[in-house]
Structure formats: structure tokens, C-alpha cells
N, C-alpha and C positions, 0 to 999 in steps of 0.2 A: 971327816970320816972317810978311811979305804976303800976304794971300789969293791965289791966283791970276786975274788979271783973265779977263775974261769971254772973250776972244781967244785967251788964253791955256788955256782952257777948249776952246776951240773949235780950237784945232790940235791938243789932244792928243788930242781927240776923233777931228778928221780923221786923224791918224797913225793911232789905234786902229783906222778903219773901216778904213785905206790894210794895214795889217797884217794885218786878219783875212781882208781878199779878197785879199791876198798867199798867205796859208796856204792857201785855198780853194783858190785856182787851183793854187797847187804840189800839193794833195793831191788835186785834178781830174789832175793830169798824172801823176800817182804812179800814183792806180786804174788812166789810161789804158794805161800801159804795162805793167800786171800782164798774170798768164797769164788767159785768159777763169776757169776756173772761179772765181780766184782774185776776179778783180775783182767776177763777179756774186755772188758772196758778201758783197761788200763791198757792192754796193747793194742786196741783196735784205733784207740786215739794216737797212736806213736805210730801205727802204720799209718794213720794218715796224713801226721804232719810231714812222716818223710816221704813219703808219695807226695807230696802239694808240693815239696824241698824237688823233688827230683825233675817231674813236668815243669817247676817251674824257673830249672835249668837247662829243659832241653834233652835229658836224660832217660834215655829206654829206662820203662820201671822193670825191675828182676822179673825174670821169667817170659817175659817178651817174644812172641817168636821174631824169625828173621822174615819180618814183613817186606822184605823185596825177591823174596821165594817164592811167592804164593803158589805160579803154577808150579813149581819143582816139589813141594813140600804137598800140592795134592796127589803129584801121580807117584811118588813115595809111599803114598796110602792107595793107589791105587781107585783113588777119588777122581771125582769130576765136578765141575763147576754147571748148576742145574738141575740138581737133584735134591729132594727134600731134606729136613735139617733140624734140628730141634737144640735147645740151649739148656742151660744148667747154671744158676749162679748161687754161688755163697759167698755169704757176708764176710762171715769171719778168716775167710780164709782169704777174700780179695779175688776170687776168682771166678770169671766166667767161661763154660767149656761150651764146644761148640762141636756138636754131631751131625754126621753127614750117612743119609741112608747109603749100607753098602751089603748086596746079596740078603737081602732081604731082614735086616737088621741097623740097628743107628751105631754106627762108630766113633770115636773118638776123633774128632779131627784135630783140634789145635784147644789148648788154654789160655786162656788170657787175662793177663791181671787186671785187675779194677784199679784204675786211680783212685778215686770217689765215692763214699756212698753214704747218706746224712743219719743222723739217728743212732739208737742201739739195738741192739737184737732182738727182734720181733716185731708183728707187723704192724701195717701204718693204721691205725684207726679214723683219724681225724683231719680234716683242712688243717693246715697249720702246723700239724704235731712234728714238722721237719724228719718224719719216719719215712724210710722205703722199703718200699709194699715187699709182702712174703707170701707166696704161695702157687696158683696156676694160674696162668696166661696164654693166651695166645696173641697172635700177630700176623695182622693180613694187612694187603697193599695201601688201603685206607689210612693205617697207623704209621706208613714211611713220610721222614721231611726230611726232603733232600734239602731243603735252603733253614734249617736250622742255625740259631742264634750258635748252636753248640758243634757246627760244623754239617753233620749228620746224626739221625736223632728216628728211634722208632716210640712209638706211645705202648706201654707194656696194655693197659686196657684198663687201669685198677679206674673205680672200682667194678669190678667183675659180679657174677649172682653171690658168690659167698660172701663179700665185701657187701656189696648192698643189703643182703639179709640179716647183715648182723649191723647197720645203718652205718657203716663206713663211710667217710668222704673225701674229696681229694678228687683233684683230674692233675692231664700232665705230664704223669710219671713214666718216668724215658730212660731208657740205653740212649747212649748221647757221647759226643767227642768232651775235647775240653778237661778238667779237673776241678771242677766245681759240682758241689751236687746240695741242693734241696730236695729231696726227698725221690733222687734220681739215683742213676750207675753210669758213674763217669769215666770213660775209656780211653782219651786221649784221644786227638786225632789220628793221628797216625793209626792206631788199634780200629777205630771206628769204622775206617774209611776200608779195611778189609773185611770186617764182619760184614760192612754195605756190601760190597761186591758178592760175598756168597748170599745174602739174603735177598737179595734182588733177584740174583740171577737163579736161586730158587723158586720163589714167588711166580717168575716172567715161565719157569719151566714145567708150570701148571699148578704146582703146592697153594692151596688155597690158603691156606693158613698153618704158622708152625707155632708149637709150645713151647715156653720157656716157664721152667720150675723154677721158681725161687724160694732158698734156701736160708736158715741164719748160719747152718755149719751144716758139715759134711753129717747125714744121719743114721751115725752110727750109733749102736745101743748104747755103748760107754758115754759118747755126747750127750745123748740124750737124761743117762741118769744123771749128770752131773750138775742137769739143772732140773729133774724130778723134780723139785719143793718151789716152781717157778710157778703164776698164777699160767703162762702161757703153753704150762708145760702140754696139755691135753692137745690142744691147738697142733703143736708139733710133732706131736705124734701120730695126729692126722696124716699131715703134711709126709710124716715116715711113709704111711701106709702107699702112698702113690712113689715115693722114692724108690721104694721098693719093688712095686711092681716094674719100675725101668730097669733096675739092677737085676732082676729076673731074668726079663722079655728082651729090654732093649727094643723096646715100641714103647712111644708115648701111651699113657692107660688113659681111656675115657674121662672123662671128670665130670661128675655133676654134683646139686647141690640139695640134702636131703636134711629137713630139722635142723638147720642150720649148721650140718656140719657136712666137709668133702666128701665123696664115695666117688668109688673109681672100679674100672672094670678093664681088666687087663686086656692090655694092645691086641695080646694073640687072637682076642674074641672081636677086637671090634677093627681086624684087617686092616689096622693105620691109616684108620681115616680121622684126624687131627679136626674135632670140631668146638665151637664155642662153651667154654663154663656156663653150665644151665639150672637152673632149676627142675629138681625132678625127686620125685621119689617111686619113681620105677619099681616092681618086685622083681625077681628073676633075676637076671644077671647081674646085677648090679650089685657089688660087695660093700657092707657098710666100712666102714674105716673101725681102725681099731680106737683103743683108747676109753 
């Protein structure tokens, strides 16, 4: 039998590419018309195997700042290293942002992608359920390991009063280097080892403790309705009611824990003073959560 000539080479080729961006686009239109939980499942597993692909090539994951910036990229913001600082992470999107008090207000400082994060969207209830936690935290000196398995490594606190009142379990649960995550946010070293240097040298700069919201997505009302018909959906809309107060104020909002569910009292009233998830059912300032 004749070799196949060079042309003959090169249509089967073009057929081949013509076929696999055929399958693409058909399985582009398949995700599209799934139910949401259904489809962001389906991409939240592709961002992470190409995330695990990329850390575990050595590869800045997309969106990366230029981590040998740090000082040049604070005083751009006109930031400083020692001043308080609060966090923000969503799942879905892979992102952790990172705010730095500025004139009397929390700023945007830098985003950072998530390697890692186990589970699917919504929060962890149980030892075991390989889920990471959603909702408020805080983080004080106590929660730092500088000598972590995972390079560097802070304890988010899960589980906190709202987690314990609703019998939640689980210890552990970390922002952490590395790309591996049980029921953690795996940042890469490299990412790590600068969120450590601002979170430290907030900490050492009096900040007794900072908040970090966690998030499954960005909580905007369109998000939100598109998983309306979700058992978790009430849950989240909790969780809106304090997102919102920061997209407001831009002060972390008080948090406490009433009838099992979050209430929160806007930053402006409680002078940003960043204290522990508590139990309380306060009257008076304290705003019940919607939902």
C-alpha cells in the first residue's frame, strides 16, 4: 500500500482539527444549556484540572500579579505594608482579593487566583465532606503556620458560632501554598508567601484580627437567581446581606449569630473594629439578614 502523500496528510489533519472544534463547540452548547449548578460544575472541574496542569508545570496561574513588585505595586496604590486588611474569596470564579485600609476605607489591593479549592458550591457541613467552608471569618496571630506542610498556611477558624449552631464539623481549614486542597484554598507558593508578608506585617501593626468573607460567587442578584430553586439558596442570601454591606461601606459589617442564622451591622456603626463570629441576638442595631 502507497504512503499517504503529504496533502493527503494535511486534509486528514484539517478534517481532524475541523472535527475536534466541531465537538468543542457542540459540548460549548451542551454546558450552555445545562441547569447553572449543573454546568458550573462542569467548569469549575476544568479550571481545576488546568490549574493542577499549570502549578504543576511551574506556570503563573492567569491573573497572577507580578509578585516581585510587591513594594512598587503598593505605592501605586498609594498603600503601605502595616496597615489593616480584609479578604474576599469566591469559588466560582477562583478568586481571592485582598484589601488594604486606605483614608479611611478598605481598598482593593491586588487579586489573586486560587489554585485549589475541594468540593462544590456551598458550604462545608461535615468532617469528611471534602467541602470548603463559605461564609465569615476572621484571622488572628494564633491562626498563622509559618512551618506548614503547605509552605505557609493561616486556619480560616471554620467551624465558627454559625457553623457550630447549625452542628457543623471540621477543623483545619486553610488558605495555604501548594495546589492541593481538602477542603482548603490552595494559592501556590509563590501567591502565598505574599499574602504572608501583608498579613503579618498587618497583624505585628496592631490589627487584632482581619475578616475574610467567603463566597461561592460573586453576589450579585442575577447569580443568585440562577440558583433560586437551590436547597442552599436562603443560606446565600444571608451571606448577600453582609456582601453588601461591604460593597456599600467598604468596612468589614459586624457579624453575629441569631436563630441560626447571620446578622450583621454595618462597619460605619461599629468604627471597624473587626471582632470574632459570635453568638448573639442583640435588639437595636443589629440588622436581621434578609431572606
Amino acid at each position: 500500500m502507497a504512503e499517504p502523500t503529504s496533502k493527503t496528510k494535511q486534509r486528514r489533519s484539517g478534517l481532524a482539527g475541523l472535527i475536534l472544534l466541531a465537538l468543542l463547540v457542540i459540548g460549548a452548547a451542551a454546558i450552555a444549556l445545562m441547569p447553572a449548578p449543573i454546568r458550573d460544575s462542569y467548569l469549575i472541574s476544568a479550571q481545576r484540572h488546568y490549574r493542577v496542569w499549570l502549578a504543576s508545570t511551574g506556570q503563573a496561574l492567569p491573573g497572577t500579579p507580578d509578585l516581585t513588585r510587591l513594594d512598587q505595586r503598593l505605592a501605586e496604590k498609594g498603600m503601605s505594608l502595616g496597615t489593616p486588611i480584609l479578604m474576599r474569596v469566591f469559588k466560582r470564579e477562583f478568586e481571592l482579593e485582598l484589601f488594604m485600609l486606605k483614608d479611611g476605607r478598605y481598598e482593593l489591593f491586588a487579586t489573586y487566583p486560587i489554585c485549589k479549592w475541594s468540593g462544590r458550591l456551598g458550604p462545608k457541613t461535615k468532617t469528611g465532606d471534602h467541602q470548603a467552608p463559605e461564609g465569615f471569618y476572621t484571622v488572628d496571630k494564633s491562626a498563622l503556620n509559618p512551618n506548614s506542610r503547605w509552605h505557609r498556611s493561616f486556619n480560616l477558624g471554620f467551624p465558627n458560632a454559625f457553623d457550630r449552631a447549625h452542628g457543623r464539623t471540621g477543623s483545619f481549614l486553610m488558605v495555604h501554598g501548594g495546589c492541593g486542597s481538602v477542603g482548603c484554598y490552595a494559592m501556590t507558593d509563590p501567591v502565598i508567601s505574599e499574602i504572608w508578608s501583608i498579613v503579618t506585617r498587618a497583624l505585628d501593626g496592631g490589627q487584632k484580627r482581619f475578616q475574610v468573607q467567603v463566597y461561592p460567587f460573586r453576589m450579585t442578584d442575577e447569580n443568585l437567581a440562577r440558583y433560586d430553586s437551590e436547597p442552599v439558596a436562603p443560606f446565600w442570601r444571608d451571606l448577600k446581606t453582609g456582601y453588601d454591606h461591604f460593597e456599600k461601606d467598604r468596612l468589614p459589617p459586624a457579624v453575629g449569630v441569631c436563630d441560626k442564622r447571620y446578622v450583621f451591622t454595618s462597619g460605619a456603626q461599629t468604627r471597624d473594629i473587626t471582632g470574632p463570629v459570635t453568638a448573639t441576638c442583640a435588639s437595636g442595631n443589629t440588622t436581621a439578614t434578609a431572606g
